[in-house]
Structures are given as structure tokens and as C-alpha cells.
MIVEX-342668 format. One record per residue: x, z, y of N, C-alpha, C, O in turn. Coordinates in steps of 0.02 Angstrom, whole numbers, plus 32768, in hexadecimal, padded with zeros to 4 digits. Layout:
XZYXZYXZYXZY...
This chain:
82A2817E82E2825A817882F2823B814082C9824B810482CA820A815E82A681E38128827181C680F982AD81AF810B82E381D3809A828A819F807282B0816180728272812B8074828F815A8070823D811E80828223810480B48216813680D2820380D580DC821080A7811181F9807A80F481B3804E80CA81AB809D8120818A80678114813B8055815681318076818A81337FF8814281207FD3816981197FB1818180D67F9A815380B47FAA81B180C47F8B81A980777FA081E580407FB4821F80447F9281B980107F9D81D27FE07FF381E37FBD801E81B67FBE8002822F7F9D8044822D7F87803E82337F35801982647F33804782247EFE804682467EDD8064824D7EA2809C82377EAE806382607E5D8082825A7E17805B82117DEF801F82117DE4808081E17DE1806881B27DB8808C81C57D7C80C981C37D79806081DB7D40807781D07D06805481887CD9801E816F7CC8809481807CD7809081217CB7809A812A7C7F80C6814E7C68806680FE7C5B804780F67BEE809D80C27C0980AD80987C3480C980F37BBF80FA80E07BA780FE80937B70812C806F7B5B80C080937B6A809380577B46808880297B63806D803F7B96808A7FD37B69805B7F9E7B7E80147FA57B6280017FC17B2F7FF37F877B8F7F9C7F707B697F8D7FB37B3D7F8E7FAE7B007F837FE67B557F6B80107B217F4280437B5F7F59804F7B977F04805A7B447EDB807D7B6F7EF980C47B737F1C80DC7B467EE580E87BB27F0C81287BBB7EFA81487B8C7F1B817B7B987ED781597B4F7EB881737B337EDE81747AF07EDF81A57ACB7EF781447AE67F1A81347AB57F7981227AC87FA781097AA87F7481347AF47FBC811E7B187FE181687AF77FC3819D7AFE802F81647ACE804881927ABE807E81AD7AEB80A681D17ACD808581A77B1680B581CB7B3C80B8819E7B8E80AC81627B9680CF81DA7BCF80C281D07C0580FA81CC7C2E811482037C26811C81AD7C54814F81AF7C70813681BF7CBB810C81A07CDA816182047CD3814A82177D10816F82087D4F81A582257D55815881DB7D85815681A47DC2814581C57E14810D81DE7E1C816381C57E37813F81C57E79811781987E7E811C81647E5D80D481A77EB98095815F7EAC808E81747EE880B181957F0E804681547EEE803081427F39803C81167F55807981157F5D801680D47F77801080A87F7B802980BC7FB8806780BF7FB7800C80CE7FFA802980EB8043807A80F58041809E80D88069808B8117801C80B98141800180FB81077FEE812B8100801480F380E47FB0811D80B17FA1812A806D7FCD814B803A7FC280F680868012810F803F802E81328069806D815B804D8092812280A58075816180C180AD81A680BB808681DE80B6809F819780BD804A81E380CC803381F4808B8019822780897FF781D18052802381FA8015800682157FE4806482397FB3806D81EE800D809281F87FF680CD8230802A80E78242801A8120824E805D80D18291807A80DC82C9804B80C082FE803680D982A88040807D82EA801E805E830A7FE3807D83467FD3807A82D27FC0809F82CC7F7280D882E77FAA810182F07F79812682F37FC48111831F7FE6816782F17FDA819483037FC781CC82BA7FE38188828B7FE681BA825C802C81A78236803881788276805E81F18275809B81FA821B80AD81DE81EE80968201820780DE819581C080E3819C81BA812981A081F0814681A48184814F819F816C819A81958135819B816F81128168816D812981C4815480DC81E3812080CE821D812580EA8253811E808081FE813A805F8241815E80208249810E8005821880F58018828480F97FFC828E80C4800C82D880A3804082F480B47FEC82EF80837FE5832680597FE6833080057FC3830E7FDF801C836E7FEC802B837C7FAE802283C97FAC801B83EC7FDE802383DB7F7D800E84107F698044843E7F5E807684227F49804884747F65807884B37F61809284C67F1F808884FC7F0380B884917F0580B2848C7EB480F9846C7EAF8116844C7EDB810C847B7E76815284417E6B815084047E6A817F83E07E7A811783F07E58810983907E56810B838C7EA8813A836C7EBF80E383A57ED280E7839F7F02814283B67F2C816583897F43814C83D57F2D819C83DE7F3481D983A67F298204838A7F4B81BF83A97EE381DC834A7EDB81DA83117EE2820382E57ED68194830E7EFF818A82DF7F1E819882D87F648197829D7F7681A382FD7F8C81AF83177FCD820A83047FD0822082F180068238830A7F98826C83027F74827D82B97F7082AD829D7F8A824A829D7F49825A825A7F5C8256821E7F95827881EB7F99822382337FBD8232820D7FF982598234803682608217806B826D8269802F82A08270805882F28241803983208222805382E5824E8010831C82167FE5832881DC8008835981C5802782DF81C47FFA82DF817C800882D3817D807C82AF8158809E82FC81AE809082F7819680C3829E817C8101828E81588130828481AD80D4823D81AA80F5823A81F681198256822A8108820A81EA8156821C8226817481CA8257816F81998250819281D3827D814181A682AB812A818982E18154816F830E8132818782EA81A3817B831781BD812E832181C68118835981BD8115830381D080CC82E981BF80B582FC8170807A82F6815F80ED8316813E80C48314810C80B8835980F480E3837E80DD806F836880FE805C83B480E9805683DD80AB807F83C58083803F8400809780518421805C7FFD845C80497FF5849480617FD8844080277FA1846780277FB484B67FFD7FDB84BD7FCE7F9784D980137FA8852880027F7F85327FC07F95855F7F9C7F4785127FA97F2685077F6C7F0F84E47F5D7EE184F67F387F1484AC7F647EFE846D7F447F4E84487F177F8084427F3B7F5384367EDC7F8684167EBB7F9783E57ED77F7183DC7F077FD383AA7ED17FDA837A7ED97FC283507EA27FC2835B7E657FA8830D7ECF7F7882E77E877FA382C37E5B7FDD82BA7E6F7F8F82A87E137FA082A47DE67F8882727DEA7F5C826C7E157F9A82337DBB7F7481ED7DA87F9381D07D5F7FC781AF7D5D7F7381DD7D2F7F8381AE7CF97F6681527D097F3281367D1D7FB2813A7CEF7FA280F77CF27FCD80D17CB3800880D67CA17F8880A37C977F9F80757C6E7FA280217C907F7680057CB27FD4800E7C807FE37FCD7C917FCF7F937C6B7FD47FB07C357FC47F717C627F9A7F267C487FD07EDC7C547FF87ED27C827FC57EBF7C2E7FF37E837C337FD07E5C7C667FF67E397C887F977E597C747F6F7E277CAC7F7F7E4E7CE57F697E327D187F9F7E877CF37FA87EA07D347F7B7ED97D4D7F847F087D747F3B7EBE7D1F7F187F0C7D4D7F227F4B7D217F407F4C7CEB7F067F7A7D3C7F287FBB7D237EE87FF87D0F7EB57FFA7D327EED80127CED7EC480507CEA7ED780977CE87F0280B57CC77EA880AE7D1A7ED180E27D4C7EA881207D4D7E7081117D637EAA815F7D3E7E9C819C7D307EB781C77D4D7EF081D87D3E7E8581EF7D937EB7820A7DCF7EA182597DAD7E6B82637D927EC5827D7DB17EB182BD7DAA7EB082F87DFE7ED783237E117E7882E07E177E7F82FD7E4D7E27831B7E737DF882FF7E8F7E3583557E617DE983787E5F7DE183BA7E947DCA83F17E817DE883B67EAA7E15836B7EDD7E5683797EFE7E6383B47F0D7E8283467F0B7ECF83587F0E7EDA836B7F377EA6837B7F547F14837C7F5D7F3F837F7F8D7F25835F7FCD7F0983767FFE7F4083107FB47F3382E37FE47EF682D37FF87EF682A580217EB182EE7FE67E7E82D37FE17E548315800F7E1E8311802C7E81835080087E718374804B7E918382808B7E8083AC80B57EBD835D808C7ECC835380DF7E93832881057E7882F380F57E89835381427E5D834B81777E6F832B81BE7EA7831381C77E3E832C81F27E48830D822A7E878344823F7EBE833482577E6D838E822D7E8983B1826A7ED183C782577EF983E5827B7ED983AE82097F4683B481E47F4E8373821F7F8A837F822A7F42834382447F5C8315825F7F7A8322829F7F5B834682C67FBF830382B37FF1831B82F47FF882D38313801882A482FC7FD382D6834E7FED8280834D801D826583738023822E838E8042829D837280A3828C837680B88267834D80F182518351808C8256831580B9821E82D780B181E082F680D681B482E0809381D3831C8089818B833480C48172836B80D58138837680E281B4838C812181A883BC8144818C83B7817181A383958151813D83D48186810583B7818180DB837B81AA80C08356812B80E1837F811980B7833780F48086834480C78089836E81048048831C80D37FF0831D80AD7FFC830C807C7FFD833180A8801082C08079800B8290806380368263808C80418237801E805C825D7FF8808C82367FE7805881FA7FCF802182057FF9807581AE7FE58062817A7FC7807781517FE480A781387F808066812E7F5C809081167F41807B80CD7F57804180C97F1D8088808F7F00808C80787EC4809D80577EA780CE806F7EA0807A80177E6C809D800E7E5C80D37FE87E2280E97FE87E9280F07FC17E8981247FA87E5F816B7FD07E3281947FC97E99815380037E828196803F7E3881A2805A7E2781D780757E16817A80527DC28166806F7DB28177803B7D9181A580547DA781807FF37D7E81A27FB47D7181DC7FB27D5681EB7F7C7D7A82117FDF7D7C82557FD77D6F8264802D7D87823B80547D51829580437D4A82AE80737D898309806B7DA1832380397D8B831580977DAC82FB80EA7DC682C180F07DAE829A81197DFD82AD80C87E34829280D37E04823580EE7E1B820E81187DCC822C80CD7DB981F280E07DC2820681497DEE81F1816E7D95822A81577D96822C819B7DCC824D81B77DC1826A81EC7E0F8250819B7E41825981B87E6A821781DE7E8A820A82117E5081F381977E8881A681A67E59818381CC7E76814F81DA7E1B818181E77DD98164820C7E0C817D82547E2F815E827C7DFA81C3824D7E1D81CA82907E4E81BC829C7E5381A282D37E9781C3826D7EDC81B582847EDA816282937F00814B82BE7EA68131826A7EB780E582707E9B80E382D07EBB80C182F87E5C810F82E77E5C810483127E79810983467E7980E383767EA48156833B7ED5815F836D7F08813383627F21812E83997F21811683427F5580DC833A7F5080B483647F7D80AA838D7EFC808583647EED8047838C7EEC805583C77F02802983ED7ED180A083ED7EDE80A884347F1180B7845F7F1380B7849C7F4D80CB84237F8380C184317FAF8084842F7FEB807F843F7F8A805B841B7FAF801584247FCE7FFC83DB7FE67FC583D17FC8802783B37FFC801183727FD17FE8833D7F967FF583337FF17FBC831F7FD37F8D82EE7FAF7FB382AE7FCD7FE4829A7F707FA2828C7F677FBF82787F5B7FA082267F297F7D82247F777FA581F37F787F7881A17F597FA581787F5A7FE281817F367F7F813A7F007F9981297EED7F9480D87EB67F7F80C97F1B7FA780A37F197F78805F7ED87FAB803F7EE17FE880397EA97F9280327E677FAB80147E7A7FDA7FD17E6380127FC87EA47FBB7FA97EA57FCF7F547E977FFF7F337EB180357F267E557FD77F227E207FD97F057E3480027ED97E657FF57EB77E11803C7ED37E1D80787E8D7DD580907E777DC580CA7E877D9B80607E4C7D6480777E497D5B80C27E297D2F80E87E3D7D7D80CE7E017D9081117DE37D7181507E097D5681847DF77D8081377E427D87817D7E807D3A81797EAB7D2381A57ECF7D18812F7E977CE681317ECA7CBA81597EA67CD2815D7E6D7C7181877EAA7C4281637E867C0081517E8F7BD2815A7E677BFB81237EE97BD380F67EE37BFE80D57F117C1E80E97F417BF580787EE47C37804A7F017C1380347F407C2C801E7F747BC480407F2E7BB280137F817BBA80327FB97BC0800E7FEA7BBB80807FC57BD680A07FE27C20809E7FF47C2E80A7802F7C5380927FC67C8380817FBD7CA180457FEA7CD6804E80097C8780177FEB7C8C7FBD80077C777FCC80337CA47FBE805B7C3E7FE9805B7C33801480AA7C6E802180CF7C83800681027C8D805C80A57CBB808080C47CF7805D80C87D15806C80FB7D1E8026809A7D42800580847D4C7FE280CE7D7F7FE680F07D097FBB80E17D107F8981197CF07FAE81587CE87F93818F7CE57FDB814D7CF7801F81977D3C801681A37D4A7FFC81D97D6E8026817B7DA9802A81867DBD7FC7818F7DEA7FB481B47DA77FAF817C7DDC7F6A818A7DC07F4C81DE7DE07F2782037D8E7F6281E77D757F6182437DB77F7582637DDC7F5082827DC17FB682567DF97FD282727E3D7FB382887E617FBC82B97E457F7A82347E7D7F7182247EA47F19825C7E837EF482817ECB7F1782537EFF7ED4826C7F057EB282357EF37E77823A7F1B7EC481FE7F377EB381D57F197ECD818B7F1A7F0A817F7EFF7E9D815B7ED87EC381267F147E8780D77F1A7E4B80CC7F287EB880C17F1E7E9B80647F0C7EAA80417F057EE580317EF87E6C801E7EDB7E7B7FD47EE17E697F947EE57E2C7F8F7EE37E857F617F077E557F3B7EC57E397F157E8E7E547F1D7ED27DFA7EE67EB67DD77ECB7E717E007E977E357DF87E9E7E8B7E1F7E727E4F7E467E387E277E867E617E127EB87E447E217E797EB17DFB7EA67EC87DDE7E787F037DAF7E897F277DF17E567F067DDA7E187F357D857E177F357D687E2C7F667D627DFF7EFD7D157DF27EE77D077E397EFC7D127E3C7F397CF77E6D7EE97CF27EAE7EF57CE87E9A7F467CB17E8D7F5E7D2F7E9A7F6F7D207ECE7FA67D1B7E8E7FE47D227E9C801F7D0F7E4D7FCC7CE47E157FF87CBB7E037FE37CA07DDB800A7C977E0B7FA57C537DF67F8D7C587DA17F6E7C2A7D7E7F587CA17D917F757C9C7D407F5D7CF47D3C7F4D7D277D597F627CE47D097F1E7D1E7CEB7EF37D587CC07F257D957CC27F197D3A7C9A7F5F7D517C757F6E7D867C987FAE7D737CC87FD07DB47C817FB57DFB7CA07FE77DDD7C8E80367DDC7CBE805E7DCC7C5F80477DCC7C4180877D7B7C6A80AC7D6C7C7680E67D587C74806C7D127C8280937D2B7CCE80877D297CDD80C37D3A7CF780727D4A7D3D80657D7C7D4480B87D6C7D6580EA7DA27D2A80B27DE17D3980E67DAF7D2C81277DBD7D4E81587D6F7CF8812C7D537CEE81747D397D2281867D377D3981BF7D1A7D3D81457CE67D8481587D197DC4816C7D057DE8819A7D437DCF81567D857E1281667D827E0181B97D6D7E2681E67D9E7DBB81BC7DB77DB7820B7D887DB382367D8F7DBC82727D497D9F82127D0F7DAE823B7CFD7DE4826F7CE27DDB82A67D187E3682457D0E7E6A824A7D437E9682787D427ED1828A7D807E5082897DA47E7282AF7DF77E67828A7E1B7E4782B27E147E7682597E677E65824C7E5A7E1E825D7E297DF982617EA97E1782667EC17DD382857EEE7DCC82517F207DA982587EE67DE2822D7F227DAC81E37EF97DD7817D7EF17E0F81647EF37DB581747EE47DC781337F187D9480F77F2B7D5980F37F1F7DD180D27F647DAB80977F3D7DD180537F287E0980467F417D9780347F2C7DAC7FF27F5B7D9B7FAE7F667D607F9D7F797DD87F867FA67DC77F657F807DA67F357F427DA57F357FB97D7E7EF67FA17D557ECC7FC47D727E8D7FBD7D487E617FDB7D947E7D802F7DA97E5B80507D727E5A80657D5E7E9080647D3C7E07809E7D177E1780947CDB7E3C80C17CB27E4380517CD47E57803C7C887E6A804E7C9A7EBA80367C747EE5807C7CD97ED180797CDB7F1C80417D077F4280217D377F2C803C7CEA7F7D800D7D097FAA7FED7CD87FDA800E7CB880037FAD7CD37FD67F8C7CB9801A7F9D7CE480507FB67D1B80477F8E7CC780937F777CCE80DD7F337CC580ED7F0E7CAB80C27F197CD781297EED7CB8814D7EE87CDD81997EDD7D1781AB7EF67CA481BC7EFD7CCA820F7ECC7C9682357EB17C6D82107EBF7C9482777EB67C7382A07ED87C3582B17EBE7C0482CD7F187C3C829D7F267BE782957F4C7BC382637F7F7BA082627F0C7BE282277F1A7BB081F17F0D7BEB81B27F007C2781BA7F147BC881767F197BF9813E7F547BCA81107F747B9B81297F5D7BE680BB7F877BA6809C7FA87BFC807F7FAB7C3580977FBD7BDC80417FD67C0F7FFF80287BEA7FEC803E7BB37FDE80467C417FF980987C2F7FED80A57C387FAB80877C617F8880DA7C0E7F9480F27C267F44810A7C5E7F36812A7C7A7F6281017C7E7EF881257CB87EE4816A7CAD7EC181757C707EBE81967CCB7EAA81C67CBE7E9581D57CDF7E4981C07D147E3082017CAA7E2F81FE7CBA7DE3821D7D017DC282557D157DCF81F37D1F7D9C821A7D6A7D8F82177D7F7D3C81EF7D637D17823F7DAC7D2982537DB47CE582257DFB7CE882467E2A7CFC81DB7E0B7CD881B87E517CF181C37E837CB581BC7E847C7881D27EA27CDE81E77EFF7CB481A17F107CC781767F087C9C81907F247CFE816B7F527D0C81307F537D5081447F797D7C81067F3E7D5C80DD7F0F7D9E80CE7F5C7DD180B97F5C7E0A80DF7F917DAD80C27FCB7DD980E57FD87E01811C7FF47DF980C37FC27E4680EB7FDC7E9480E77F807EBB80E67F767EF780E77F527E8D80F27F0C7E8F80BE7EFF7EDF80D17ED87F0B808E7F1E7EE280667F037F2180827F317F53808E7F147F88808F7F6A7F5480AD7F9F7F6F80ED7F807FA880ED7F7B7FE5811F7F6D7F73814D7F547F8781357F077FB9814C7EF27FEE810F7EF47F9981057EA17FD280E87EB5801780F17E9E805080B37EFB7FF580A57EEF805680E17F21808080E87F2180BE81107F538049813F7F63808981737F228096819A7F2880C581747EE58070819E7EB9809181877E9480CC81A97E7880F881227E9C80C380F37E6D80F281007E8B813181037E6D816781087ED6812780F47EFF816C813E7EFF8183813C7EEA81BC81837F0D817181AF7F03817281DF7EC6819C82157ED281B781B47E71819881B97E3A81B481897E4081F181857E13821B81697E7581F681247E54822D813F7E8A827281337E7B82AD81687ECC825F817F7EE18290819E7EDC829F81AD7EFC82D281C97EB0828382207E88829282177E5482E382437E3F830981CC7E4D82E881C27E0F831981AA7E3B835A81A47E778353819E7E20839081847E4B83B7813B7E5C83C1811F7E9183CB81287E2183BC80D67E3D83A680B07E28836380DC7E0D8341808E7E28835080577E09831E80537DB8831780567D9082E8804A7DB68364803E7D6F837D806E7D408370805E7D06836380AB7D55837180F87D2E835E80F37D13831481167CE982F780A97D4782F580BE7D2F82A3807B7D08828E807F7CE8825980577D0782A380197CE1828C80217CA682B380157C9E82EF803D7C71827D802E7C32826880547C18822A807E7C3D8211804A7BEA821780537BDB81C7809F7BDE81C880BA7BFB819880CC7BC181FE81137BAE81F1813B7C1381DF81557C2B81AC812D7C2F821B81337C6A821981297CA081D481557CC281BA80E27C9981C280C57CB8818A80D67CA1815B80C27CBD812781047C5E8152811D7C4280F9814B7C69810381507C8E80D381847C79813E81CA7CAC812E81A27CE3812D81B47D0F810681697CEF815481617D4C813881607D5680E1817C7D7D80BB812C7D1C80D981047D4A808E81397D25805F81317D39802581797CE9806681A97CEC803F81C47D41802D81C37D627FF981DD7D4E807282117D93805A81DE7DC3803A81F67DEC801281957DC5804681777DFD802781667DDE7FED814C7E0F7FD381627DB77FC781547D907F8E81907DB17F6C818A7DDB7F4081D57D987F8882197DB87F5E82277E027F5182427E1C7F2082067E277F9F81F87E787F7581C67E787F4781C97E9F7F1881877E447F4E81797E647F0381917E537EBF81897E777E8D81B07E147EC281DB7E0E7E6F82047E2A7E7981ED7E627E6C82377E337E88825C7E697E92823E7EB17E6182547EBA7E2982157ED57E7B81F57F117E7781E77F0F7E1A81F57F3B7DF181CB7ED67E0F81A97ED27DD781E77EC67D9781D67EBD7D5D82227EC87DA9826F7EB87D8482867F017D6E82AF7F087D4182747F257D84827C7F827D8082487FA87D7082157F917D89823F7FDE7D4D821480137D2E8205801D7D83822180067DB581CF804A7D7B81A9806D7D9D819D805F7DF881B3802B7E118186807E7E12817D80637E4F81B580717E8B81D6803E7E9681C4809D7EAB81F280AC7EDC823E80A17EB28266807A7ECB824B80BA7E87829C80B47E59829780637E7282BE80567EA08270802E7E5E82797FF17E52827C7FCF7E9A829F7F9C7E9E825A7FE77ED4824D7FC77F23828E7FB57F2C82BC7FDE7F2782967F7D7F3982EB7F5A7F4B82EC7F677F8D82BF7F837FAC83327F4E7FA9834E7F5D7FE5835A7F0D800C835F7ED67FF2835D7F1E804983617ED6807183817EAF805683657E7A804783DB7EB9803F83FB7EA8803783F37E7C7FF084177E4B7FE583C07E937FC383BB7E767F7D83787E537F8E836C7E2A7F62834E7E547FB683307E227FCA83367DEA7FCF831B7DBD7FAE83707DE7801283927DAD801783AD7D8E7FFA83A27D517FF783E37DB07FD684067D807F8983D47D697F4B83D87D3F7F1E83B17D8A7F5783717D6E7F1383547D327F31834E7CFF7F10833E7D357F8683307CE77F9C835A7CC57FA5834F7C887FA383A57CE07FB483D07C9F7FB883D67C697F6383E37C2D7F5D83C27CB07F1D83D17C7A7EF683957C677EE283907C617EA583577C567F0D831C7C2B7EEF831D7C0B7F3382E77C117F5183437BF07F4C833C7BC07F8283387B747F8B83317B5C7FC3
């Protein structure tokens, strides 16, 4: 029985075989499982902490294989549907040495982007902490008011609810509409991240401490904002303060945030409530171990192949101790 529920998006990442080079000019594609929802159920299997993915692919071989690989990886796919004509989506992505990425979804619209309220069973929640969601899923209707409703049935069922925005302007096309809907969903949320080069965007300001007041304003009780190698801030109710990252030899950064919040969400259901983890002493061992899944992640090609396991967690912090 899954204790998390990930929601979202599944899909084909083909990755520019190239650094720094625009998709356009990128000569060859190496083909990836993706999905942000998706890679953190399956980097929170690898932690032995039981997840499921609830989401939609298309009646297609990409979709088949993808369905292929997280049964692999020990994610429990019953929840995951199969559209009768819609493809599974596609995403070209080029990678950048500064970390951000440019991203070309081919989905007109996908798979995942037409699942609705009424594909939803909310037997997936049976024996579950925590519903995990993203923003891909909110760019496209149904599927936006699918995860509106599933985050709500989550909270009245008692289960925690986490919330990583990432930001894909590609998919909007109007962003102010976009940043509406964005913080519709973080009301909802317990738990929101974000990472650093989407930060200005989706708080309206540069600064960490006044961004994180306005989130919790609205309702989550912990906001974490990644940094890549400089670590990760906090900010809770008693207290805020930014943990170090740890030193890494980078192959490859894709899946790199993926992997930190299944290590974030991973440490936070290990405790018995929420409450056990918000304060600074607590939250330096959380966002240590999720700091180490993400260097970790970024030492290996592609995203799920590379998601480490508890066990290499720990030995990677025992030798930066």
C-alpha cells in the first residue's frame, strides 16, 4: 500500500545529446522516461518508501514502456490509465550548463493532459500520508481540474498535501492566468517547492524570506526552495536558514530536483506528523539527505536510471561528513 500518491504527468523525454545547444540545432536525442510527478514516485520507491502514480498515457508503445518502467521501479501503477486516442506526451529537452533547460512538449494534447475528474478512483488514497502534485498537470484542462479535485479530496481525507510548481512557460499561453492557477493550487498545498530560476516568476520578488511569507500566507506550512549546488533554503513557522549542498562531479542535472524532493517527501513521512519536522534542527537532517539525492542524481545520465537508493545515500553522506 502506497504512503504517497504522485500525480501528473508521465512521459518520453528526449534529451539534446549536445550541451548548450538549442533544440533546433541539437543533433541527436537520447530517449528517457520524464515527468516530474512520475520521477519522484520512482525515486521515492528507490528510498523504500512505498509510492503510486496516478496519471495517463496513451495506447501506444511509448506509453507501454513507460508503464514498463515504473513497474520496474516498484511503483504501483494501478491508478495509471491509458487514453484510447490521445498519444503519450513527448518533450524535447535541451540542457544548459547554468541549469535551466529548454523544453518542447509535443502534446496537442497528450495523454496526460486528458485525464479528468471522472478517470479518478479515490481508492488511491487508501493507506496514504501524502498526495504529490505538480504544475504541469494545471496547463491543460481536464486534467487541471482533475488534480484541483484529487488535491481536495486528499485534504479531507486527512493526507498531507506537496506542491512543486515547475514552471514550464512553454505550455502556458497567458502566464498571468498561469500564476492564478499556480497559487490556486499552493492554497491547497502543506508543503510547496521551488526552485531558484522560477522563484521571481511565481512570487513576484527576488528575495527568499519575503516570497516564502506570502506562500505561507496562503496556507502551506513549510516552503523549500532549491538552490542547485549552493543547497536548499527552508522557511516554516519556526524559523527559516539555508542548508549546504554537497560537492558533485555533474554528468547530467536532469531529474536533479526530482530526486531532492522524493528524498524531501521521503524524510517528512518517516516522522509521524509534519509537526515533528518543522524546525531548523529537524529540517537541516531533512534537506541534508534530500540535498544528497540530488547530487547523487546529477553523477548519472538521465533522470530515473540515475535516482539512487537509500543505501547510496547514506554512504555518499557518511563520506562528506
Amino acid at each position: 500500500m502506497a504512503e504517497v500518491v504522485c500525480f501528473g504527468e508521465l512521459l518520453v523525454d528526449l534529451v539534446s545529446e549536445a550541451k548548450d545547444v538549442s533544440l533546433g540545432d541539437a543533433g541527436g536525442f537520447l530517449k528517457a522516461p520524464g515527468g516530474a510527478p512520475a520521477n519522484v514516485a520512482a525515486g521515492l520507491s528507490r528510498l523504500d518508501t512505498p509510492a503510486s502514480f496516478v496519471g495517463q498515457v496513451g495506447n501506444d508503445p511509448f506509453g507501454r514502456w513507460l508503464r514498463d518502467v515504473l513497474r520496474q521501479e516498484r511503483v504501483d501503477v494501478s491508478y495509471l490509465g491509458q487514453s484510447p486516442h490521445a498519444r503519450t506526451t513527448l518533450a524535447f529537452v535541451a540542457t544548459r550548463g547554468d541549469r535551466r533547460k529548454d523544453v518542447c512538449f509535443y502534446r496537442n494534447p497528450g495523454a496526460d493532459a486528458e485525464l479528468s475528474s471522472a478517470d479518478l478512483d479515490f481508492a488511491m488514497f487508501e493507506g496514504a500520508r501524502l498526495f504529490h502534485c505538480g504544475g504541469v498537470s494545471l496547463s491543460q484542462s481536464p486534467c487541471r481540474e482533475a488534480q484541483m479535485v484529487a488535491a481536495r479530496v486528499a485534504k479531507e481525507r486527512s493526507l498531507l498535501v506537496s506542491f512543486d510548481p515547475n514552471w514550464r512557460p512553454s505550455l502556458w499561453g497567458d502566464h498571468d492566468e498561469a500564476r492564478w492557477v499556480l497559487w490556486e493550487m499552493v492554497a491547497l498545498s502543506d508543503i510547496v517547492k521551488v526552485a531558484d530560476e522560477e522563484w521571481e516568476f511565481f512570487t513576484g520578488t527576488t528575495d527568499l524570506a519575503e516570497g516564502a511569507t506570502k506562500i505561507r500566507a496562503v496556507g502551506p506550512q513549510l516552503v523549500i526552495v532549491t538552490l542547485g549546488a549552493q543547497g536548499a533554503y527552508f522557511n516554516c513557522v519556526a524559523g527559516q536558514g539555508t542548508v549546504e549542498g554537497f560537492p558533485s562531479q555533474v554528468v547530467d542535472t536532469l531529474g536533479a530536483g526530482d530526486s531532492f524532493m522524493a528524498g524531501l517527501l521521503h524524510q517528512l513521512v518517516a516522522q509521524p506528523t509534519l509537526q515533528n519536522s518543522l524546525n531548523p534542527t529537524q529540517l537541516g537532517k531533512v534537506l541534508r539527505f534530500a540535498n544528497a539525492c540530488g547530487a547523487l542524481t546529477t553523477q548519472k545520465a538521465g533522470a530515473i536510471p540515475a535516482l539512487p537508493t537509500r543505501d547510496e545515500v547514506c554512504q555518499f553522506m557518511g563520506h562528506h561528513s
